[in-house]
N, CA, C and O of each residue as an XYZ file, in Angstrom:
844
protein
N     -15.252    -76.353     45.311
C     -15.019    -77.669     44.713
C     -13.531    -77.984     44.789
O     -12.644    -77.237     44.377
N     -13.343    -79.266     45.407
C     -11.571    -79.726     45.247
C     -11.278    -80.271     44.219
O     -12.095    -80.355     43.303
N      -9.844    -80.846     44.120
C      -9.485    -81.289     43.126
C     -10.189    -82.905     42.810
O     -10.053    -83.803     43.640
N     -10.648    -83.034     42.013
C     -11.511    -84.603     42.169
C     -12.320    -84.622     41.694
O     -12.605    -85.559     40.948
N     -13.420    -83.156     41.974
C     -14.341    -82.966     41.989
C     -15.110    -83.438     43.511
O     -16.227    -83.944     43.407
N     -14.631    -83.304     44.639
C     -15.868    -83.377     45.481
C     -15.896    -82.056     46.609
O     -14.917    -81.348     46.845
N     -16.912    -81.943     47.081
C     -17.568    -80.717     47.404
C     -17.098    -80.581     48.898
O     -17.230    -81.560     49.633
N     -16.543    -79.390     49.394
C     -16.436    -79.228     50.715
C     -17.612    -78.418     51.017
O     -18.209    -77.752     50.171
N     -18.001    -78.515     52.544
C     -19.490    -77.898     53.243
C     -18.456    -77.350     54.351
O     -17.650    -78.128     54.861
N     -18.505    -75.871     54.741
C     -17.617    -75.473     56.039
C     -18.983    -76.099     56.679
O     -18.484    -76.631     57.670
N     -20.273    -76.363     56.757
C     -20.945    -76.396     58.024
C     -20.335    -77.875     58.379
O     -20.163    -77.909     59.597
N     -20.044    -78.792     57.924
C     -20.219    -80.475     58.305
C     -18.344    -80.356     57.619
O     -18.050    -80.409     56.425
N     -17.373    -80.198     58.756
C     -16.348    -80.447     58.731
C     -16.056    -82.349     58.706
O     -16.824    -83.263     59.005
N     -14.668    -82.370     58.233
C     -14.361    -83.735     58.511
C     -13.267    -83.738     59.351
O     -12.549    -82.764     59.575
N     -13.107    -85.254     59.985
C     -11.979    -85.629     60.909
C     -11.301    -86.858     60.311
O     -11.802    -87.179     59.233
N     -10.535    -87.448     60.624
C      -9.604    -88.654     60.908
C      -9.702    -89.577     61.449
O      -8.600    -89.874     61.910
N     -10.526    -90.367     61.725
C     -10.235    -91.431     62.823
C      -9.142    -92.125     62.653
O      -8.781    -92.687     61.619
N      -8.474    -92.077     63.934
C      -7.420    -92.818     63.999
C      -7.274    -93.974     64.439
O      -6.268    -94.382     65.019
N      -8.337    -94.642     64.185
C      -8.496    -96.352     64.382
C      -8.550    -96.650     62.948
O      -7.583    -97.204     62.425
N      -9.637    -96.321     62.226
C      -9.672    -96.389     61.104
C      -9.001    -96.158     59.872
O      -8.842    -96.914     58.914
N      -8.557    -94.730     60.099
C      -7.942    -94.109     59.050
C      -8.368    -93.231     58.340
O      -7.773    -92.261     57.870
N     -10.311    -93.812     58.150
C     -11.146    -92.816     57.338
C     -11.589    -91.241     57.776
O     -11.726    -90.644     58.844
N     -11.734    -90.912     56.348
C     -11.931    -88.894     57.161
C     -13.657    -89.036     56.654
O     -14.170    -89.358     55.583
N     -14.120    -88.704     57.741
C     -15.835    -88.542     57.550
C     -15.726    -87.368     58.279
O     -14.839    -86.747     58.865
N     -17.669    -87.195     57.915
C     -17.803    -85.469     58.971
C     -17.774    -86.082     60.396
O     -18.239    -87.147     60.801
N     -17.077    -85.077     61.055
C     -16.823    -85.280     62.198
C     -18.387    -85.333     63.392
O     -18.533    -85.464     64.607
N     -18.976    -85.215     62.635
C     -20.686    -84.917     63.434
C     -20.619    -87.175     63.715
O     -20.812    -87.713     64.805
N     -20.391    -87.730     62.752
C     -19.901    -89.118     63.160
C     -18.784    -89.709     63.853
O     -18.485    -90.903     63.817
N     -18.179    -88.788     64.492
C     -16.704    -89.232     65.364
C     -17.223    -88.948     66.706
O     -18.344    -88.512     66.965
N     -15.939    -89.351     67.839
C     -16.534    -88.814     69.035
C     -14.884    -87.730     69.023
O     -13.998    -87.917     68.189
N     -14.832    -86.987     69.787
C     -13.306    -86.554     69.973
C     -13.026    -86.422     71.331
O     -13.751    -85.859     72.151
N     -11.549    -87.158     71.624
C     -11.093    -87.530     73.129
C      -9.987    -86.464     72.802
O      -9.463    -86.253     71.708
N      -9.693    -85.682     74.311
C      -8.052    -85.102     74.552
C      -7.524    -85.801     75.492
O      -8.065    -86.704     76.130
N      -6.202    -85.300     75.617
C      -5.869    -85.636     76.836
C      -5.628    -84.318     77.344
O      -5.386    -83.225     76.832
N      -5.837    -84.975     79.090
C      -5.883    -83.503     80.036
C      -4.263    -83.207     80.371
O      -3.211    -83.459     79.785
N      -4.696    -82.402     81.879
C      -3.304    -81.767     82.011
C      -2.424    -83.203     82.745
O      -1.222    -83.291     82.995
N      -3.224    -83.949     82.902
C      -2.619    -85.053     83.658
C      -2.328    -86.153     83.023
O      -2.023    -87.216     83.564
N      -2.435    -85.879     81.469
C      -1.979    -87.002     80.474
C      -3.009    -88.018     80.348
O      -2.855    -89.078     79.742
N      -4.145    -87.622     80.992
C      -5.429    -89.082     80.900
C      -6.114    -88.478     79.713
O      -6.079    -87.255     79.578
N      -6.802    -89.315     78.745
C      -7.564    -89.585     77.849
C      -8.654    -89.369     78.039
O      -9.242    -90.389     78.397
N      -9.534    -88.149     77.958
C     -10.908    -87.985     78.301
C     -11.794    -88.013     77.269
O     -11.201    -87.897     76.196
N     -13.285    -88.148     77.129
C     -14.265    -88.341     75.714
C     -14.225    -86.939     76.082
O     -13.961    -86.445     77.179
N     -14.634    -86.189     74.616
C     -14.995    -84.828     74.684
C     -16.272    -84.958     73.468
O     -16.127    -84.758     72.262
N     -17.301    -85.276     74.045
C     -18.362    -85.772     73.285
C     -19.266    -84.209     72.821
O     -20.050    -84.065     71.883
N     -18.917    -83.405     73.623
C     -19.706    -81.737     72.986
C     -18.497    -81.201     72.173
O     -18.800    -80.284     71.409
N     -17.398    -81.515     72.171
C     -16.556    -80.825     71.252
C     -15.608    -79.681     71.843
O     -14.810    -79.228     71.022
N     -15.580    -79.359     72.608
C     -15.322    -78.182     73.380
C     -14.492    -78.032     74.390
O     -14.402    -76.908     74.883
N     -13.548    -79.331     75.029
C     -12.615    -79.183     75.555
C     -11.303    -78.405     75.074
O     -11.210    -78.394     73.847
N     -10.525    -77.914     75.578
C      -9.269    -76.960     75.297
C      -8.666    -78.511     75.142
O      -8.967    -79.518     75.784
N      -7.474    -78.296     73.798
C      -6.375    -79.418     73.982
C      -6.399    -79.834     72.286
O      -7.461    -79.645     71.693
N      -5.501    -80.263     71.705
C      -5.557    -81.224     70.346
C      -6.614    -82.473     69.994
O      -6.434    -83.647     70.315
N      -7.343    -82.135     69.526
C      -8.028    -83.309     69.408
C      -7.858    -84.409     68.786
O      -7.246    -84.409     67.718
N      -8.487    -85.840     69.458
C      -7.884    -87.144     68.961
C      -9.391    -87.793     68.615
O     -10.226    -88.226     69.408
N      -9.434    -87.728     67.497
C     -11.305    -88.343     66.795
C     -11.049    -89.988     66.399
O     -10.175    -90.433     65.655
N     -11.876    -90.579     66.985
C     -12.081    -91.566     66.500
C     -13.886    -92.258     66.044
O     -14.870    -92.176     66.779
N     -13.847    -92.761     64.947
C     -15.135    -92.837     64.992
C     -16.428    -93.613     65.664
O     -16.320    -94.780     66.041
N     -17.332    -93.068     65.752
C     -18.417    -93.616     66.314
C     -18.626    -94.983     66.583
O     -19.853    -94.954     66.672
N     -18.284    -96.289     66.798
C     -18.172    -97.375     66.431
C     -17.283    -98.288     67.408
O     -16.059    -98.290     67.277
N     -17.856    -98.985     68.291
C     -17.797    -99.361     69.230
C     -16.162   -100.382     68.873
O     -15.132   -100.274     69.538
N     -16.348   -101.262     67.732
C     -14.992   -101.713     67.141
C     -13.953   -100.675     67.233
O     -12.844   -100.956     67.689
N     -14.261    -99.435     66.808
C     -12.978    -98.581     66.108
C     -12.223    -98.237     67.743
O     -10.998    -98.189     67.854
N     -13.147    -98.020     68.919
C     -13.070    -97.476     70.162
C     -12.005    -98.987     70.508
O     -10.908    -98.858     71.050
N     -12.331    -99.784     70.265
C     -11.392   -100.908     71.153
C     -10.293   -101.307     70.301
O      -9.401   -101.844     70.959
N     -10.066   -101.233     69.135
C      -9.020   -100.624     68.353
C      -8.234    -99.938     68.761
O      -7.187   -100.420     69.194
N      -8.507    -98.277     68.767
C      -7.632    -97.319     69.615
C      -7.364    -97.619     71.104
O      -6.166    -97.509     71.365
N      -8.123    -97.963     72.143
C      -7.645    -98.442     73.190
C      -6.447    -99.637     72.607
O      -5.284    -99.269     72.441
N      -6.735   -100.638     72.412
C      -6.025   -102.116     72.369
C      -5.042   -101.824     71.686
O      -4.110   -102.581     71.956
N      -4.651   -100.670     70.494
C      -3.226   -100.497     69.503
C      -2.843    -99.174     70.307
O      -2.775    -98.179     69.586
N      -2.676    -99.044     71.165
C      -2.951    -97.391     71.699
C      -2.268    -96.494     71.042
O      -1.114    -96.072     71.106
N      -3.554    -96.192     70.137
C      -3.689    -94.977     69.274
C      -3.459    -93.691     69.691
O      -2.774    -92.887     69.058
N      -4.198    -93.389     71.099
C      -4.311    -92.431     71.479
C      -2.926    -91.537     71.872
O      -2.925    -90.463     72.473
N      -2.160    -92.017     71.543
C      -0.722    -91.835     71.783
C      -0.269    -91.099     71.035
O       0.291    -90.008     71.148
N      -0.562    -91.825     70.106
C       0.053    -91.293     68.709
C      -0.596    -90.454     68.210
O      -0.092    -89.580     67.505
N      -2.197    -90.557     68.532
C      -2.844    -88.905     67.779
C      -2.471    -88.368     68.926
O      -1.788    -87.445     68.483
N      -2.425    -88.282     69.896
C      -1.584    -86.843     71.020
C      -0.355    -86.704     70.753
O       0.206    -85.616     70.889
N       0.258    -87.783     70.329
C       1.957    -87.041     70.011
C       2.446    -87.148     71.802
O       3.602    -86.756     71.958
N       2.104    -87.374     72.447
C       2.740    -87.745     73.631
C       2.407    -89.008     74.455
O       1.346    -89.544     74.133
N       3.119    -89.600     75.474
C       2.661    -90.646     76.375
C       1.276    -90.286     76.802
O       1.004    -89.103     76.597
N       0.376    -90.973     77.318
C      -1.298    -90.782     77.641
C      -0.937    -92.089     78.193
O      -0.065    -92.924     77.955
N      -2.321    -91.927     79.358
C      -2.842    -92.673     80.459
C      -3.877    -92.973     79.752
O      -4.476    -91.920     79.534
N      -4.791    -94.476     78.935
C      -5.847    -94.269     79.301
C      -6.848    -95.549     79.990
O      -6.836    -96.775     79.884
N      -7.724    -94.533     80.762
C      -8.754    -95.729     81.552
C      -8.900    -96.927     81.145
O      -8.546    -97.173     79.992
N      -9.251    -97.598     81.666
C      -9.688    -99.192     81.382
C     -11.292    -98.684     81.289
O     -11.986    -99.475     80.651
N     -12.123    -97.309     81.899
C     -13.431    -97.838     81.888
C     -13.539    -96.435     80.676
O     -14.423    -95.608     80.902
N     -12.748    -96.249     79.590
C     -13.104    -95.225     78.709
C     -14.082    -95.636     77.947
O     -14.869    -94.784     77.534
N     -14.179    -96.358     77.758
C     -15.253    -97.064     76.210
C     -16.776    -96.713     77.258
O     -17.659    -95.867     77.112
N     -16.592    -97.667     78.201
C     -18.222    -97.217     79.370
C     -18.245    -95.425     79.673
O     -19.317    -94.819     79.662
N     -17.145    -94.841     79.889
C     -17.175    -93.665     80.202
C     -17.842    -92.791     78.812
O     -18.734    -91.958     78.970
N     -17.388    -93.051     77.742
C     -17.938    -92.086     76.671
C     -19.097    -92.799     76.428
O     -19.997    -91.963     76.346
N     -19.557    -93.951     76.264
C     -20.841    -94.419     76.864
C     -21.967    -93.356     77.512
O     -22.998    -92.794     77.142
N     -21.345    -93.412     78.398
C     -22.296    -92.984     79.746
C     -22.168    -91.438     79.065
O     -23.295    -90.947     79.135
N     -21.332    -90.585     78.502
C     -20.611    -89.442     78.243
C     -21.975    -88.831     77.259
O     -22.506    -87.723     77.341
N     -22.337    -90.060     76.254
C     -23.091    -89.602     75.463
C     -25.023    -90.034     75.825
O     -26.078    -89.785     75.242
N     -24.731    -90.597     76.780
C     -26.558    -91.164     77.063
C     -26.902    -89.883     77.599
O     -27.920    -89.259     77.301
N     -25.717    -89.388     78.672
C     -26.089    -88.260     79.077
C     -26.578    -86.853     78.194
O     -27.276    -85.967     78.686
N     -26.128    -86.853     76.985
C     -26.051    -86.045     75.990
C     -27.131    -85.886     75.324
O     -27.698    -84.829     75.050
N     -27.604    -87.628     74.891
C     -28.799    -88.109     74.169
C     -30.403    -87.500     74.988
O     -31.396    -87.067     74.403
N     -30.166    -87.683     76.685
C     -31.067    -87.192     77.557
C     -31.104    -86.432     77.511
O     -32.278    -86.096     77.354
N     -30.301    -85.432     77.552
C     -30.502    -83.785     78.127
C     -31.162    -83.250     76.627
O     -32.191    -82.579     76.553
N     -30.459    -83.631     75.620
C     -31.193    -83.648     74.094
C     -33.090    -83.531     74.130
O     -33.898    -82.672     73.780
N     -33.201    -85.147     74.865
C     -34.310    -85.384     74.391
C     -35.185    -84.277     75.405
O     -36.071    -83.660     74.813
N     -35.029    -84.000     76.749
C     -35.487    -83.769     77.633
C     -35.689    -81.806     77.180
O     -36.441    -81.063     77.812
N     -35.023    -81.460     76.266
C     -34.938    -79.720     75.668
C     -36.082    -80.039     74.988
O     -37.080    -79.584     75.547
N     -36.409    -80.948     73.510
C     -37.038    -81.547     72.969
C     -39.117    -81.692     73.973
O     -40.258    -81.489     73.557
N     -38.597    -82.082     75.181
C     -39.818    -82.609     75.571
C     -40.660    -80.755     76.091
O     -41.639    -80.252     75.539
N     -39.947    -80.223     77.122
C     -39.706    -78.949     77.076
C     -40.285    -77.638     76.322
O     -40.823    -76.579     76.648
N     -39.931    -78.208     75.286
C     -40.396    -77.009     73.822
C     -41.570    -77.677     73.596
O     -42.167    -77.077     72.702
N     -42.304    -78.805     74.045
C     -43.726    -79.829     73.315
C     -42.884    -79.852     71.912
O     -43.250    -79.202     70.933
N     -41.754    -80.647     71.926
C     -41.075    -81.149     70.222
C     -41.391    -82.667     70.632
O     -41.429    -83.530     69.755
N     -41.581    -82.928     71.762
C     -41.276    -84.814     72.236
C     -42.426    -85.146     73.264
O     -42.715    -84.268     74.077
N     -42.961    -86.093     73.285
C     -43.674    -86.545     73.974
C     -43.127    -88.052     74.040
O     -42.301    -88.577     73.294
N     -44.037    -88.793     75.497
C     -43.548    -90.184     75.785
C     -45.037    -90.800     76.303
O     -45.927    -90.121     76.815
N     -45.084    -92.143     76.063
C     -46.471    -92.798     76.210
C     -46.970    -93.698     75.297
O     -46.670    -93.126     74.249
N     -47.284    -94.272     75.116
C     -48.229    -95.675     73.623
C     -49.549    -94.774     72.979
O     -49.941    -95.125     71.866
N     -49.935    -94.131     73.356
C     -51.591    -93.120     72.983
C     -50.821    -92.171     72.465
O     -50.999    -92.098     71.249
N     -49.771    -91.152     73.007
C     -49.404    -89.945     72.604
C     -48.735    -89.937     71.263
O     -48.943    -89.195     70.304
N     -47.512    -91.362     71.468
C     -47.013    -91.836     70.517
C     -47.636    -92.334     69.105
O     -47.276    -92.208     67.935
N     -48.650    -92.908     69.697
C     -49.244    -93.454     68.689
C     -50.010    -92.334     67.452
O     -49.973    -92.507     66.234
N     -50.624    -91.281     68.123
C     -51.140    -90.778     67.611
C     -50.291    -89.457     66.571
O     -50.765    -88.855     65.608
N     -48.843    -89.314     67.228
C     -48.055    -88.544     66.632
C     -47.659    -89.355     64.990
O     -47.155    -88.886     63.969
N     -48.103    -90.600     65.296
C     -47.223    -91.558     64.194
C     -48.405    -91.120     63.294
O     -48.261    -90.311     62.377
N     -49.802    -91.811     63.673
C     -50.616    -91.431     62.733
C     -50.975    -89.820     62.240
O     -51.914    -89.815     61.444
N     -50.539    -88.736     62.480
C     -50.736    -87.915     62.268
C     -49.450    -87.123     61.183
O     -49.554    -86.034     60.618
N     -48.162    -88.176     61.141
C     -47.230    -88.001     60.592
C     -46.512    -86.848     60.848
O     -45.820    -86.200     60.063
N     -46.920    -86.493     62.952
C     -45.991    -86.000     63.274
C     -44.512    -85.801     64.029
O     -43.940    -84.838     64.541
N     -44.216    -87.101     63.846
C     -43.083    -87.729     64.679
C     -42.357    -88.015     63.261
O     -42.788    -88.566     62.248
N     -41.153    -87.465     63.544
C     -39.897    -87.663     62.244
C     -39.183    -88.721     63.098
O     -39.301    -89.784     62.489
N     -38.484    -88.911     64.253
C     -38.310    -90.220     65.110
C     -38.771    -90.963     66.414
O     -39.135    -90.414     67.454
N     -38.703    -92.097     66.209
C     -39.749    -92.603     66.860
C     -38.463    -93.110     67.984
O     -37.267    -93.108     67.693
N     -38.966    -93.477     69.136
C     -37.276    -94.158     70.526
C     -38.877    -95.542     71.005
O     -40.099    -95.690     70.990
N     -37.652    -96.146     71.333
C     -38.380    -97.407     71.806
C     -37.297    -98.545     73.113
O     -36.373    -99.330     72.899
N     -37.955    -98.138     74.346
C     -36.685    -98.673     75.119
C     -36.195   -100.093     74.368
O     -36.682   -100.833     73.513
N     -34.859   -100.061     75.225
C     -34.309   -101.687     74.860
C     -34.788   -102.645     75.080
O     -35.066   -103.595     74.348
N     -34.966   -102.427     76.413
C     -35.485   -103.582     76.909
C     -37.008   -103.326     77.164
O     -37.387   -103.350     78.335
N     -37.811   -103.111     76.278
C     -39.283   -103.060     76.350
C     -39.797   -103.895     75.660
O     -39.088   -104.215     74.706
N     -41.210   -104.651     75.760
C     -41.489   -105.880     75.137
C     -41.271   -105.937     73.455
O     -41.786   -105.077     72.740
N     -40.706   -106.701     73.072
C     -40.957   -106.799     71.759
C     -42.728   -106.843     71.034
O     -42.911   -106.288     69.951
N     -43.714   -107.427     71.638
C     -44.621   -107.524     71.110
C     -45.837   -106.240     71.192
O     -46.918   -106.132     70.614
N     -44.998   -105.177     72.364
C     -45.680   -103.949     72.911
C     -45.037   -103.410     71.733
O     -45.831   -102.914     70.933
N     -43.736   -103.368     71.384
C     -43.235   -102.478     70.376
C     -43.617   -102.543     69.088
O     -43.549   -101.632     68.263
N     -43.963   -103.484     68.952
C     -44.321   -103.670     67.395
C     -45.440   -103.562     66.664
O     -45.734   -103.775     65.488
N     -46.315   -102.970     68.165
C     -47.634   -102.277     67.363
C     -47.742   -101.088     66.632
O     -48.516   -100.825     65.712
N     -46.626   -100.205     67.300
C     -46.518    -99.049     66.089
C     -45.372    -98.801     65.055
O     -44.170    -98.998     65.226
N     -45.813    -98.471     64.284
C     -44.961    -98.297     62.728
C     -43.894    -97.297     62.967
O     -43.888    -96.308     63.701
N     -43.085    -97.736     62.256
C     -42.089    -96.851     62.083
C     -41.945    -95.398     61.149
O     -42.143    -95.606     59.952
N     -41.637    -93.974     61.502
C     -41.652    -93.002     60.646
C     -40.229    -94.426     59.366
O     -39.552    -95.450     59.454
N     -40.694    -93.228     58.306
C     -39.620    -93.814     57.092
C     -38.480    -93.131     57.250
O     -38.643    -92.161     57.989
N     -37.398    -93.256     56.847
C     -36.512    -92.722     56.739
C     -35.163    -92.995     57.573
O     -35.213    -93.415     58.729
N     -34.070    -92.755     56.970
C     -32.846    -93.226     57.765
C     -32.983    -92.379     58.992
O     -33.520    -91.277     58.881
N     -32.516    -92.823     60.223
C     -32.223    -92.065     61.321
C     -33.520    -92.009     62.283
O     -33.434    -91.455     63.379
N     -34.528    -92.502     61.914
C     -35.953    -92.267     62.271
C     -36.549    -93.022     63.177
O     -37.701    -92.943     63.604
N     -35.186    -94.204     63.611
C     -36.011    -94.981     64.984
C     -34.510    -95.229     65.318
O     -33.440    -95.213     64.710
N     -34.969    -95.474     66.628
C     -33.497    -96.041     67.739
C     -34.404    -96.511     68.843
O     -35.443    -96.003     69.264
N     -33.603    -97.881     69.312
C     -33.775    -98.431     70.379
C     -32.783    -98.627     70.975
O     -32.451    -99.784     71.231
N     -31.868    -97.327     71.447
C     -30.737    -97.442     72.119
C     -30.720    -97.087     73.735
O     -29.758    -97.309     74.470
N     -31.928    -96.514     74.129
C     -31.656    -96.401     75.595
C     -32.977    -97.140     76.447
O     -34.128    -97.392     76.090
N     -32.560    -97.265     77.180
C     -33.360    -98.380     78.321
C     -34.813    -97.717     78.538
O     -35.153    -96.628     78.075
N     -35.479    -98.434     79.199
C     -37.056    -97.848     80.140
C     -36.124    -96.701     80.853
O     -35.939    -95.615     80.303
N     -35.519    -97.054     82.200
C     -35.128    -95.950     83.132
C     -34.356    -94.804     82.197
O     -34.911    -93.716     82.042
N     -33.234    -95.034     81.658
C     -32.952    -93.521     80.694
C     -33.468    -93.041     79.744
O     -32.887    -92.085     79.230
N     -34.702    -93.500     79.171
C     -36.052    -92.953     78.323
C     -36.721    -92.103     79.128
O     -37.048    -91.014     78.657
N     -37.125    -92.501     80.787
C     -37.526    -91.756     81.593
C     -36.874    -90.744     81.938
O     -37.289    -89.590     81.828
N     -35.563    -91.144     82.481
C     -34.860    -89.321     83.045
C     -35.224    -88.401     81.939
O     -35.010    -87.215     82.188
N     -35.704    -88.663     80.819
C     -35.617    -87.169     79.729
C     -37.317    -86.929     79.998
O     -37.839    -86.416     79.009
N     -37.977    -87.111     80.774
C     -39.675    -86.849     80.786
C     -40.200    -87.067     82.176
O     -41.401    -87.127     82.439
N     -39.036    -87.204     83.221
C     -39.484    -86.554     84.470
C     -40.285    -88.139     85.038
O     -41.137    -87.983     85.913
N     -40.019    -89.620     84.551
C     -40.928    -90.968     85.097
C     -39.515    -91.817     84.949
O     -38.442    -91.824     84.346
N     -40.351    -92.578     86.009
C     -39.221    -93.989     86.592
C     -39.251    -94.841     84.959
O     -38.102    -95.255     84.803
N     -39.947    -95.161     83.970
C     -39.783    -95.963     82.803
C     -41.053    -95.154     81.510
O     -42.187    -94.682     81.435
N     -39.730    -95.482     80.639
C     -40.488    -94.588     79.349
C     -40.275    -96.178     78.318
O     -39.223    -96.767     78.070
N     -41.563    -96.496     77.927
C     -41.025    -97.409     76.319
C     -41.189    -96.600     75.290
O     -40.059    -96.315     74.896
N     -41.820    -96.186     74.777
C     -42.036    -95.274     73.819
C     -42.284    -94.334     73.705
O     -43.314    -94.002     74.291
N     -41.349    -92.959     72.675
C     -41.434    -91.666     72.972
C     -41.199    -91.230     71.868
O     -40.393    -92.058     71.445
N     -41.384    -90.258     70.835
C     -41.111    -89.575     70.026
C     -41.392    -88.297     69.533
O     -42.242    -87.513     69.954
N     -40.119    -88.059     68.026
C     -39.876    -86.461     68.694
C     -40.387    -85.944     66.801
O     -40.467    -86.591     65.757
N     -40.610    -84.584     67.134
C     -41.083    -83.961     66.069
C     -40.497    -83.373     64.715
O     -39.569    -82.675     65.125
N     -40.515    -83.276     63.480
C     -39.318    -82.993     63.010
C     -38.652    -81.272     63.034
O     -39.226    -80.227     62.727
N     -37.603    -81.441     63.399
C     -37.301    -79.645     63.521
C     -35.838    -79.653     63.368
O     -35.265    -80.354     62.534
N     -35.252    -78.870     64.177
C     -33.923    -78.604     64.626
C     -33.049    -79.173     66.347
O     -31.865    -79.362     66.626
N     -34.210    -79.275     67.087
C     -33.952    -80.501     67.953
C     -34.200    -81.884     67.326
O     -33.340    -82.605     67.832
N     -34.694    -82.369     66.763
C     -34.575    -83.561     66.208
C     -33.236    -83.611     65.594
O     -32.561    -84.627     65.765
N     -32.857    -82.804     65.023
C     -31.540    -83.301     64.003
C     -30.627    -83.268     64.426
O     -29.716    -83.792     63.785
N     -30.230    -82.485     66.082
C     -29.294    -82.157     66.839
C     -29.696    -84.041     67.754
O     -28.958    -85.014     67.910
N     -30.413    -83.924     67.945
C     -30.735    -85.366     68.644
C     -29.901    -86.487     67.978
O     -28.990    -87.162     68.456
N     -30.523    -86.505     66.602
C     -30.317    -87.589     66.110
C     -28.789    -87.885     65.676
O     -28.455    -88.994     65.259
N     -27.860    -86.774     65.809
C     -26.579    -86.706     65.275
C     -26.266    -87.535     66.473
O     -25.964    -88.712     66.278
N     -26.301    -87.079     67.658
C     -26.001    -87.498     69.071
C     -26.597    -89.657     68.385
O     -26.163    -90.564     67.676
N     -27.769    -89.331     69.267
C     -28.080    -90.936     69.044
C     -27.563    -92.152     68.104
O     -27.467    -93.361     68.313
N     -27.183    -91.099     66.652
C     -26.405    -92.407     65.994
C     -25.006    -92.730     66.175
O     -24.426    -93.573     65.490
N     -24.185    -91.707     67.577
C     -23.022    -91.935     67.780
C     -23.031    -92.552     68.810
O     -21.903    -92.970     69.074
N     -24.244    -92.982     69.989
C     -24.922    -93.573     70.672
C     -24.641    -95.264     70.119
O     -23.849    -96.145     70.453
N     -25.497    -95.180     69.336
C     -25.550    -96.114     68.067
C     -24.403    -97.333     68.024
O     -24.310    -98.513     68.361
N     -23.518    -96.199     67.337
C     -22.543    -96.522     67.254
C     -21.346    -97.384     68.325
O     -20.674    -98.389     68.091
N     -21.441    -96.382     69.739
C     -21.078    -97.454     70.397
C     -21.566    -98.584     70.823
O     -20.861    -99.556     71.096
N     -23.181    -98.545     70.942
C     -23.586    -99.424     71.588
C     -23.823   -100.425     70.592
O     -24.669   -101.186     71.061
N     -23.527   -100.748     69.583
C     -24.022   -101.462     68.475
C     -23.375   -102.892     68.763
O     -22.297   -103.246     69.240
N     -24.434   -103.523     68.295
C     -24.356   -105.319     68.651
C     -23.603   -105.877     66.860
O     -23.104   -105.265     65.915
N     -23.892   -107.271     67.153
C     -23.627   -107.661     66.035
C     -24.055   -106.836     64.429
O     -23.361   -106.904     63.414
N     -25.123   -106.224     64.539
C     -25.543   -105.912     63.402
C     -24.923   -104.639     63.056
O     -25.040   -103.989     62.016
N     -24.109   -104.346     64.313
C     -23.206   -103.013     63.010
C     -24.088   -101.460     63.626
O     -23.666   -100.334     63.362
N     -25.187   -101.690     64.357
C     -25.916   -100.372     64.625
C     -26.640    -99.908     63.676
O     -27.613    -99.245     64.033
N     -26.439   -100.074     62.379
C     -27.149   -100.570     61.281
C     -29.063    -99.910     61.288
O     -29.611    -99.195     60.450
N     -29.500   -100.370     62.265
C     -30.611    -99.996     62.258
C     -31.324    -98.741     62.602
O     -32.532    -98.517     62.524
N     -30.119    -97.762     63.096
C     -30.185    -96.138     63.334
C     -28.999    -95.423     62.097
O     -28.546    -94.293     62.280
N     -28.645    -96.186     60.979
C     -27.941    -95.638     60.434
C     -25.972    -95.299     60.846
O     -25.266    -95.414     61.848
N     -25.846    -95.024     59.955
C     -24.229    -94.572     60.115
C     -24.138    -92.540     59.289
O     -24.737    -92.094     58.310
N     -23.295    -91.943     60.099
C     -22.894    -90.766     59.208
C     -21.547    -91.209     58.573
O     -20.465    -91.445     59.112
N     -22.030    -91.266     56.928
C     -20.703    -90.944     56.206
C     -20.562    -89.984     55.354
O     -21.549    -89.254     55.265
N     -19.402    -89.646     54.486
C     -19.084    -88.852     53.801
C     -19.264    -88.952     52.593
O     -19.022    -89.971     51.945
N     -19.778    -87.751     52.077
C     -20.723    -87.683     51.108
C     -19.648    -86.828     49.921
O     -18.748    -86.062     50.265
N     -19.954    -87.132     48.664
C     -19.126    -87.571     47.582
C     -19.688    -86.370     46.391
O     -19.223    -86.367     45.251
């Protein structure tokens, strides 16, 4: 217990964003270094060698640090960075979200289809439900949603619903509740996060810090 009274967890560390300012668990940030060549890379698994520069999940906070260049100043040195970084950690994390879901499909934790799906919902064995983006609204809205925060996303397309299940277009797919699910879902709401429209992303939740 700190001084305040609030509770530290070593498992769910916190970071800084330096767009923001705010310290949340870092499981809601993305963290960029810079390399040996002074460029600004996403380090979306965590695991690059170098100082890390976190900013949070949140497609605003990302064009923030580009546009005030932040990234400078959390490296403490001059940095290069891309014009296509925001698409690059993008792309950084769909890839992440796939290979996720595709371990998931693998173990029989995930299945993809309207029958398979459907029947996981009614059986109350799907903890989250994925629904491409661009898939019909009126196809989607025949099945219900599991409850709970974190429990649906419509953040990746027909074609990258598919790369995680081996078909050219996936609309609907969902996954079981376990320990790939929760590793998933950390990923997807930072997904979320960048890709979030007017409403804030809002509808897959936010990770904040808990009191």
């Amino acid at each position: 217990m700190t001084r305040g009274g609030r509770t530290k967890f070593k498992a769910d560390p916190e970071r800084k964003c330096i767009a923001t300012g705010e310290v949340n668990p870092k499981r809601g940030l993305i963290r960029f270094v810079a390399g040996p060549d002074a460029t600004i890379y996403p380090d979306v698994a965590g695991k690059l060698p170098g100082r890390g520069i976190w900013v949070a999940a949140e497609r605003a906070a990302l064009e923030k640090a580009v546009a005030k260049r932040l990234f400078a100043r959390g490296a403490k040195q001059a940095v290069d960075v891309p014009d296509t970084l925001i698409a690059d950690t993008d792309a950084a994390l769909v890839r992440r979200v796939i290979d996720r879901l595709a371990l998931a499909r693998k173990a029989g934790e995930a299945v993809a289809g309207y029958e398979k799906v459907k029947d996981w919902l009614e059986k109350d064995r799907a903890a989250i439900l994925l629904q491409a983006s661009d898939g019909s609204d009126r196809g989607k809205s025949k099945l219900h949603r599991p409850g709970g925060r974190g429990s649906f996303f419509d953040i990746l397309t027909a074609s990258e619903l598919g790369l995680a299940f081996g078909r050219e277009r996936v609309i609907h797919a969902a996954l079981a509740a376990g320990g790939l699910a929760d590793v998933f879902r950390d990923d997807a709401v930072r997904l979320s996060g960048v890709r979030a429209d007017d409403d804030g992303g809002k509808a897959a939740g936010k990770v904040k810090k808990t009191i």
